[in-house]
C-alpha positions in Angstrom: 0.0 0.0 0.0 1.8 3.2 -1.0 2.2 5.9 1.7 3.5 9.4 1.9 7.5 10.0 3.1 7.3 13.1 5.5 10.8 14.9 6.4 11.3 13.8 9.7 11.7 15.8 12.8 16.0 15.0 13.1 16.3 18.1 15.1 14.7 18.5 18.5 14.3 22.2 17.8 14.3 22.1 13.8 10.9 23.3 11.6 12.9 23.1 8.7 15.0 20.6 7.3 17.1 20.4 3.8 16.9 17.6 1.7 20.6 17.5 0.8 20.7 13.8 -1.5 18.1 11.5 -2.4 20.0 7.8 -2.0 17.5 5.9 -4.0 16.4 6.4 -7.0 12.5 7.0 -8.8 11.3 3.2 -8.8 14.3 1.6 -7.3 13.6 -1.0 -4.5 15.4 -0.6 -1.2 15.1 -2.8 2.1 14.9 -2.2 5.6 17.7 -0.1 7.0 19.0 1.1 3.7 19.2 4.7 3.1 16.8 6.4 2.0 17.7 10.1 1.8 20.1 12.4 3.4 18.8 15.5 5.5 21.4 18.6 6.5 20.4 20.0 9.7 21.9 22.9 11.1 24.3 20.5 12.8 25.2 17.6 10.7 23.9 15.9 7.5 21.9 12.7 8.6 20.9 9.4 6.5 17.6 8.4 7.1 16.5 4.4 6.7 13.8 3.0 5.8 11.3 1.5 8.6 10.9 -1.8 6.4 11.2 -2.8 2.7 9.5 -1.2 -0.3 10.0 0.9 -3.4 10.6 4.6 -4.0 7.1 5.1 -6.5 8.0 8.9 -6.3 10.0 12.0 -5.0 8.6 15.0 -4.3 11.2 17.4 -3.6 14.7 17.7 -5.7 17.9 17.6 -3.7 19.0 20.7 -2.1 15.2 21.9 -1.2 14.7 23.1 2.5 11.3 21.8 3.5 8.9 22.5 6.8 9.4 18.9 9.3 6.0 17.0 8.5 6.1 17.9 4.7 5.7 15.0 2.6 9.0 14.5 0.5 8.2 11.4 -1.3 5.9 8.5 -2.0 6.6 4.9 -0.7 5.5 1.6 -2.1 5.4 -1.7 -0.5 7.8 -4.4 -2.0 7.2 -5.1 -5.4 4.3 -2.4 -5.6 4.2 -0.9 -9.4 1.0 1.2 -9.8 -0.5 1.3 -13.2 -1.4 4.7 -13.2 0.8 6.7 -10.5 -0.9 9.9 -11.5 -4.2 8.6 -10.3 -2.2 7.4 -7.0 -0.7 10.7 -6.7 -4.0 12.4 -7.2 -5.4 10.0 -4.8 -2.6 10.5 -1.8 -3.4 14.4 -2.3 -0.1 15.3 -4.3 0.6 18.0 -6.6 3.2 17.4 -8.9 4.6 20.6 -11.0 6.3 20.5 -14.9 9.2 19.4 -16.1 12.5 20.9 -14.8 10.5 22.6 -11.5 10.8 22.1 -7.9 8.0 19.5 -7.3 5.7 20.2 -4.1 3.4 18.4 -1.8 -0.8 19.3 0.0 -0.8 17.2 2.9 -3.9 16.3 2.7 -5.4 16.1 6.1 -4.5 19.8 6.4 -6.7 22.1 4.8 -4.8 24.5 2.4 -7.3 27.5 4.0 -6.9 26.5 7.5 -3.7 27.8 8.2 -2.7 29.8 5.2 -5.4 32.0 4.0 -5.8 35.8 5.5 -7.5 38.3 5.0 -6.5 41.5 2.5 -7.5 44.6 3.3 -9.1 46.1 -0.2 -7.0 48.7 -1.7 -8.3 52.2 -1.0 -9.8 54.0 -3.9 -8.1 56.7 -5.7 -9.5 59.6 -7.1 -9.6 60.1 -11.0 -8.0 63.6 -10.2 -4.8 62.5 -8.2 -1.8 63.0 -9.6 0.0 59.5 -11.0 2.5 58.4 -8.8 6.2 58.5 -9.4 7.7 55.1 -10.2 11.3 54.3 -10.4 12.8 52.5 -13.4 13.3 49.7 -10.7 10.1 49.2 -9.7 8.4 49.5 -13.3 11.0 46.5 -14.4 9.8 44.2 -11.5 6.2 44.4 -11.3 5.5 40.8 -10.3 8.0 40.9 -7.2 6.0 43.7 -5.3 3.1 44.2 -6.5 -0.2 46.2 -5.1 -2.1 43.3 -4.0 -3.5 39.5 -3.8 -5.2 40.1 -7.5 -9.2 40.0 -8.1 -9.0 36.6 -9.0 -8.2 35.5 -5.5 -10.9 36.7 -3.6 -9.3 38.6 -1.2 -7.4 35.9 0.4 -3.8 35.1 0.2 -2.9 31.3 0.3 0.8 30.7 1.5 3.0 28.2 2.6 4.7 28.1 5.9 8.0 28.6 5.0 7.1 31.5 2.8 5.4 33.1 5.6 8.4 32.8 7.7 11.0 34.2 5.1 8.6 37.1 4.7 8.4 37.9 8.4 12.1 37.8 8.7 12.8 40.1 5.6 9.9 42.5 6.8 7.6 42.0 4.1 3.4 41.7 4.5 2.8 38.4 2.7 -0.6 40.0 1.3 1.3 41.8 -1.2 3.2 39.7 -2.7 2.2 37.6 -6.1 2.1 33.7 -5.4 2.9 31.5 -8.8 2.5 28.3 -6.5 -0.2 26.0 -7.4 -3.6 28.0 -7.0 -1.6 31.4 -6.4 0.1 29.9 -3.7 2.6 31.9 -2.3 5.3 30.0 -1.8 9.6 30.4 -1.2 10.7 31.7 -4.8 7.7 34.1 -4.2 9.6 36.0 -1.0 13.1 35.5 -2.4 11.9 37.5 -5.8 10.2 40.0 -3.3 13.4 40.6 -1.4 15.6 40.9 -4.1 13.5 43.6 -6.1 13.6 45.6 -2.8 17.4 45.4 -2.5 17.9 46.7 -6.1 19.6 50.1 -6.2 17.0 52.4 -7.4 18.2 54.5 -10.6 18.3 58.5 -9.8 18.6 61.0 -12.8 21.1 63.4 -12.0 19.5 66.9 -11.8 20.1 69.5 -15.5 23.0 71.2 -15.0 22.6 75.1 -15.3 23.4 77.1 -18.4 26.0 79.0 -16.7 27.8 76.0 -15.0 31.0 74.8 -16.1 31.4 71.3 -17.8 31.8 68.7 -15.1 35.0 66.9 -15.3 35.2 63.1 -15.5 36.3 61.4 -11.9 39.9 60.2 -11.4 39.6 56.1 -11.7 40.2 54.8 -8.3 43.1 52.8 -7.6 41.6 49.4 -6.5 44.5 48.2 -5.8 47.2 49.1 -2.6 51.0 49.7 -3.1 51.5 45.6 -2.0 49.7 44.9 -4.7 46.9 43.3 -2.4 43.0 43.8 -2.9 41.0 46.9 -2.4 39.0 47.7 0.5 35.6 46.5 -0.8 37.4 42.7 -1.0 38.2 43.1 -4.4 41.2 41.6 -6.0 43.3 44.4 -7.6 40.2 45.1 -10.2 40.5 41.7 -11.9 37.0 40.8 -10.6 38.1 37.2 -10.2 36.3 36.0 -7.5 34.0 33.0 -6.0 30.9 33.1 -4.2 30.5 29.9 -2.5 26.9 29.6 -1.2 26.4 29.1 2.8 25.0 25.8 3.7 22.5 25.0 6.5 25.7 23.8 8.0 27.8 27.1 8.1 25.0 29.4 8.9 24.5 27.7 12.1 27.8 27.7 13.0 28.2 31.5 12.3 25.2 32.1 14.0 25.8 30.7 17.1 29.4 31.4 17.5 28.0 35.2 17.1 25.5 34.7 19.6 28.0 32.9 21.9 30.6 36.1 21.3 27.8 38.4 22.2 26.0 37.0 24.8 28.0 34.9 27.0 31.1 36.5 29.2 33.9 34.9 27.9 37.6 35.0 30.4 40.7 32.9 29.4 43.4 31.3 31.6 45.9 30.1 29.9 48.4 27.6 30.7 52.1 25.4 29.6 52.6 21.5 30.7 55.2 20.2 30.5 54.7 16.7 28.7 57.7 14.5 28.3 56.1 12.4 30.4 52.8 12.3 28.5 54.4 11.4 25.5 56.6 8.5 26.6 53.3 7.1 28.6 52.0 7.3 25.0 54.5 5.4 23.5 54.1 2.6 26.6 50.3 2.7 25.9 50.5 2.2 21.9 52.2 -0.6 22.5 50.1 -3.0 24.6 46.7 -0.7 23.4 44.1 -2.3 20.8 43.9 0.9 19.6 46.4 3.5 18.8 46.2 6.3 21.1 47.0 9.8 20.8 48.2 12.8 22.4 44.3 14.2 22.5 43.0 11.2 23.9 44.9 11.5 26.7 44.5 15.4 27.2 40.4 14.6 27.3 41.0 12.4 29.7 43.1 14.7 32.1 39.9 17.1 31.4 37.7 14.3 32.7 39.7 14.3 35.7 40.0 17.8 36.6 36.2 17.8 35.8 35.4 15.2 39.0 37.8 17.0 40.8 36.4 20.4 40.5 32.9 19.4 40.0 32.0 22.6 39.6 33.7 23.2 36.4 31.1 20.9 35.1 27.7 22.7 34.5 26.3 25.3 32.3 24.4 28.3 32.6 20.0 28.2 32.3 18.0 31.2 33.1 16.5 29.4 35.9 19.6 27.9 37.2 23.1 26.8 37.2 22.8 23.0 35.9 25.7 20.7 37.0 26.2 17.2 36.2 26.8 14.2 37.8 28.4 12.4 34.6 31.8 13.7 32.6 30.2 14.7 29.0 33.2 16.3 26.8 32.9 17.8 23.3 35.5 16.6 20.6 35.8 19.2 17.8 36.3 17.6 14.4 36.8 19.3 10.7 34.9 18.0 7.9 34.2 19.5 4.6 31.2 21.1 5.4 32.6 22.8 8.5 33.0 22.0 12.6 30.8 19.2 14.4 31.7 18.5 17.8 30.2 15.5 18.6 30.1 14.4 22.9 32.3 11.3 24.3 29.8 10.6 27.5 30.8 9.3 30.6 34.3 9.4 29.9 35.3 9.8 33.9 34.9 5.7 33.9 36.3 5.4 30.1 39.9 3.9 29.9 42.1 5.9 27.7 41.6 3.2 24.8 38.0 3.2 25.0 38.4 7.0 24.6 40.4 6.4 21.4 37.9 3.9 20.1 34.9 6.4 20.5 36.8 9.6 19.1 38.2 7.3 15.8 34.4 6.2 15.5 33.2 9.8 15.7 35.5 11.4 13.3 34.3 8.5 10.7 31.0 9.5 11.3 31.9 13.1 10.8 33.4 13.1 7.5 30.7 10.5 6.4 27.9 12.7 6.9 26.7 9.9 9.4 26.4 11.2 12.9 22.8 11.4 14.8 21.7 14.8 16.2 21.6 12.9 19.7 25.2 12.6 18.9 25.7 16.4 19.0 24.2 17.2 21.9 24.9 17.6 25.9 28.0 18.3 27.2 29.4 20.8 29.3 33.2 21.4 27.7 35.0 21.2 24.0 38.3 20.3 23.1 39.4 21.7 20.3 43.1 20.8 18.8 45.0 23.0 16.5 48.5 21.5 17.6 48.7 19.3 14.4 48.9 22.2 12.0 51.7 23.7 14.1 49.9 26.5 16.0 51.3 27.4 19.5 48.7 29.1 21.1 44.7 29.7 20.2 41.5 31.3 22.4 38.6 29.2 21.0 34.9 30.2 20.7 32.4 29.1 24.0 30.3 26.2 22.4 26.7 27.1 24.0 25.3 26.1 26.2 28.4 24.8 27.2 30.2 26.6 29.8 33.8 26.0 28.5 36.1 25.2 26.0 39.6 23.8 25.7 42.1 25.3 23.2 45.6 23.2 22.6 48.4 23.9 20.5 50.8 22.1 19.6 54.0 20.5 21.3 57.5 22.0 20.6 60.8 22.0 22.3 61.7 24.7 25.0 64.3 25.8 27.4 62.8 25.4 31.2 64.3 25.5 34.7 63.7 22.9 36.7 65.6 22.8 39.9 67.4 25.8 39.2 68.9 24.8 36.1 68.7 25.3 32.6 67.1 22.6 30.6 65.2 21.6 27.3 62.0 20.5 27.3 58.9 19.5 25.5 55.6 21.8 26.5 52.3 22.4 25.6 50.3 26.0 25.6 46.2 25.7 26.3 44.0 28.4 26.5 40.7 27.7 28.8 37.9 30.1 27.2 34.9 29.8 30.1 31.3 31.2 30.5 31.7 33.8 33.6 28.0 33.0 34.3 28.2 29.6 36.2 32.0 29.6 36.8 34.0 31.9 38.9 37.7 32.9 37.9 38.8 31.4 41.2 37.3 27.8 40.1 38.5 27.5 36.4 42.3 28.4 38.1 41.9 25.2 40.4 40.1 23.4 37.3 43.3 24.6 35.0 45.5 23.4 38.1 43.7 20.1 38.3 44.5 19.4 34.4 48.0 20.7 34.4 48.8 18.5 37.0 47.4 15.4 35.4 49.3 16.1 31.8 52.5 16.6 33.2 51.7 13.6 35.9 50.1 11.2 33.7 50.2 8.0 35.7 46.6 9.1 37.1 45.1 8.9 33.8 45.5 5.3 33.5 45.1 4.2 37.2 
């Protein structure tokens, strides 16, 4: 029996979702557990499997379409299903399909299209035959469908749009009722908005005013030098007047990260500690471990798990900031930042206060698979009250990292290099490590991140404690 695919909700806070790659194709059979389709969140991209076997009859969105969480995105068939006539079955299911070559849209259809989208338009005011016409830029004369004076005779005075549309317009400022829908029906719909906002944005041509009789010929402006006396780009971001340039379009991904790191820079009271440990010890317990270990262990592994145990040892170090409350937890949660492709994920190792340093490994190899893979669950991305971050295998000494929120800290490391240090008195070479502790002055006091920052130095350059 063939069924609508809805986007699922893969985000507990997510009405949106973007269908990033459909993994089976139109009429292909899949089983249970196979991918189905990949969704981009504003934290990862996710595969979603099928709930038991079938056959993809139909898709209803194209790749790269963000759609509302509850939308149907595609029609499912049970094994072996081939309708005869899959228009009738599309028609029957309530589904809309548009031409050739256009995005294809879905009417769920236990939702009435005039519930929740119609309103009512005010009707336009009536204007004397004697008024003066009104002035109209060249702008607005070349885009008349973008912004124009109203929902149209034809539609009764009410204005159907979608969700999404609605939204966009409320963000860009823009009264839904006045702008032309060429959905199905009249429907407002995305393209509708982004057309909207765009004919707004358009510089609006001004004739420069007659010059006078008496006035002397202007002169032509000096060409500006684009370019700086390096030879480096102008100040607008050009590059030396070539005009060679790139415009890479933001994904879900990297809007989410700039977005919150700018809320985080804004919003939460960031103070840094910073530290050097010593870790010739570190590294020859390292070398001890590899060789007995399952799994090959590295230099982070053991750093996360000295922040484990400063974290039980200052307990307070280990909670984040609510409006209510301070929240503090009874379990060791800790943040691994990873690079991918598409930007930063920092996926939590939980409970790694009882985790030996090899099952630490194990869990941040398996992570940094998933990363790059596209494969890690939303669950997988939240919690934790602390981030490591690690620069020190690019060869950077010394970073002050970004406050993940809600978390209440993060952990910046560079990398190892050699260094003269006196120990004893005396002069000697030695290998040390700089980290930076960026922490949330809400929940934590300066006082407690020193003892935290204390707690972890001590454990680096005392290793033995991380393994006992």
């Amino acid at each position: 029996m063939a069924e609508l695919f809805r986007m699922p909700a893969v985000a507990a806070d997510a009405a949106t979702a973007v269908l990033s790659a459909w993994q089976v194709a139109e009429g292909a059979s899949f089983t249970k557990d196979d991918a189905l389709v990949s969704i981009e969140t504003d934290k990862a991209e996710v595969d979603v499997a099928a709930e038991r076997d079938g056959v993809l009859l139909k898709t209803l969105h194209e790749a790269g379409t963000e759609v509302e969480v509850g939308d149907p995105i595609a029609v499912l068939g049970a094994a072996g299903e081939q309708p005869a006539d899959l228009g009738a079955l599309l028609a029957e299911l309530g589904v809309s399909v548009t031409g050739p070559g256009e995005a294809r849209q879905a009417v769920r259809r236990d939702v009435p299209e005039n519930a929740a989208t119609e309103r009512q338009v005010p009707p336009a005011p009536q204007v004397p035959q004697s008024s003066p016409e009104p002035q109209v830029s060249p702008v607005a004369s070349a885009v008349p469908s973008a912004l124009p004076s109203g929902g149209g005779p034809d539609r009764g005075g009410r204005v159907f749009s979608s969700p999404l549309a609605r939204r966009l317009a409320r963000e860009a400022g823009l009264d839904i009722a006045l702008l032309t829908g060429t959905g199905p029906g009249g429907r407002v719909v995305r393209r509708d908005v982004e057309a909207a906002v765009a004919a707004r944005q358009a510089p609006a041509a001004v004739e420069p005013p007659a010059p006078r009789p008496d006035a002397p010929a202007p002169q032509p402006p000096a060409a500006p030098d684009s370019t700086d006396a390096s030879g480096g780009t102008d100040a607008s971001g050009g590059s030396g007047g070539s005009g060679d340039h790139e415009d890479i379009p933001h994904s879900r991904m990297r809007r989410a990260i700039a977005r919150r790191l700018t809320e985080s820079k804004q919003h939460t009271p960031h103070f840094y500690l910073r530290a050097t440990c010593a870790v010739d010890e570190l590294l020859a317990l390292r070398q001890r471990l590899n060789a007995v270990s399952p799994v090959k262990v590295s230099v982070n592994d053991l750093l996360i798990k000295a922040v484990a145990t400063a974290h039980v040892q200052v307990p307070e170090m280990n909670a984040i900031w609510r409006p209510e409350a301070v929240r503090r937890f009874g379990t060791v949660d800790v943040s691994v930042a990873i690079a991918t492709g598409k930007g930063l994920v920092t996926p939590v190792l939980r409970g790694i206060e009882n985790l030996s340093v090899s099952a630490i490994a194990t869990r941040t190899r398996a992570y940094a698979e998933q990363a790059r893979s596209g494969s890690l669950r939303p669950a997988d991305l939240e919690g934790g009250s602390i981030t490591v971050s690690n620069l020190g295998m690019y060869g950077v000494e010394q970073f002050a990292a970004i406050i993940n929120p809600p978390q209440a800290a993060i952990l910046a490391i560079g990398a190892a290099r050699d260094e003269a240090v006196v120990r004893d008195g005396a002069v000697t070479a030695a290998k040390v490590l700089g980290v930076v502790l960026s922490v949330d002055h809400r929940p934590v006091d300066g006082a407690v991140a020193a003892r935290w920052l204390a707690v972890f130095t001590e454990a680096v350059e005392n290793p033995v404690r991380l393994v006992v």
